[in-house]
N, C-alpha and C positions, 0 to 999 in steps of 0.2 A: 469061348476062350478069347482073352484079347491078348495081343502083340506086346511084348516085352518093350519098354523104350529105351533110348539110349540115355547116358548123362547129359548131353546135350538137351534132348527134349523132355528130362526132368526139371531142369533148371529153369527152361523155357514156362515149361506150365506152372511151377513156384511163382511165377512172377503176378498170376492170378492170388497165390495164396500165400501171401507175406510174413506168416506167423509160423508157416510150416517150414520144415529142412529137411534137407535129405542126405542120411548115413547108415551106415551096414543092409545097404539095398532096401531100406523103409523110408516113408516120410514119417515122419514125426511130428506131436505138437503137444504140448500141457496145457489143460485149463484149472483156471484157479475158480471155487464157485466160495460164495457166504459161508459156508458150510456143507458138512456129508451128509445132510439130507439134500439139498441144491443139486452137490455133483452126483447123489447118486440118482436122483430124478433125470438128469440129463442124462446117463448111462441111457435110461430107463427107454425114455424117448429115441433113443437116436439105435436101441435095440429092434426096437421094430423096423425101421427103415433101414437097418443093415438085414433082419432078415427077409423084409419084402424085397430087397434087389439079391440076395446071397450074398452078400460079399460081406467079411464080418473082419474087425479089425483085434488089434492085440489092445490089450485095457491093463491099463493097473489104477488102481486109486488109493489113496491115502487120504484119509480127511475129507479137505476141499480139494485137492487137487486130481485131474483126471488126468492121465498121462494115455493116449492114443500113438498106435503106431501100424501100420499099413504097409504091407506088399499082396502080391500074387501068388498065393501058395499054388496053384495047378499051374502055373509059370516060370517053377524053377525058383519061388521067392524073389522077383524080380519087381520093379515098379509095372504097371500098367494103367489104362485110359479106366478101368475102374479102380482102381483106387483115388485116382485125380479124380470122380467123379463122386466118390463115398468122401472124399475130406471137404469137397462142396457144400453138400449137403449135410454133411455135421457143422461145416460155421456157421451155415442156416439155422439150424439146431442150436446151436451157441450163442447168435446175434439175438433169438428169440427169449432166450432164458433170462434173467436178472440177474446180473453179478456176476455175469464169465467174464474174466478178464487170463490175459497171459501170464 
């Protein structure tokens, strides 16, 4: 289990991650891909490394676009040091791919 953070140290660790924001106790972010084969390959990939750490985020897609959004369900739905560590590792995932953009 990791420790719920404050909005202070939401805000603080966003500064790592400049594309993301934080409302209704999630971070949040949209990627736009070439198309839904692109965004849904990047689903695809970033599905295994959510279930090798467990921690697995809210998804919606439309077309090109992948809309991600992240909290702590076993925390009350609060932010947590994994979530900041699974939106890491998906802009890894993102910077890797061709054609993610915001």
């Amino acid at each position: 289990m990791s420790t719920k953070f404050s909005i202070e140290q939401i805000k603080e660790a966003l500064n790592d991650l400049p594309d993301w924001n934080f409302s209704e106790d999630k971070i949040k972010r949209e990627y736009r891909f070439k198309n839904f084969v692109e965004a849904v390959g990047f689903i695809t990939e970033m599905a295994f490394k959510c279930e090798k750490i467990n921690h697995h985020p809210e998804l919606f897609n439309v077309y090109n676009r992948v809309k991600i959004e992240l909290t702590t369900h076993d925390e009350g739905n609060k932010i947590t040091q994994k979530d900041l560590e699974l939106a890491h590792e998906i802009e890894k995932i993102a910077k890797n791919r061709i054609g993610a953009s915001v």
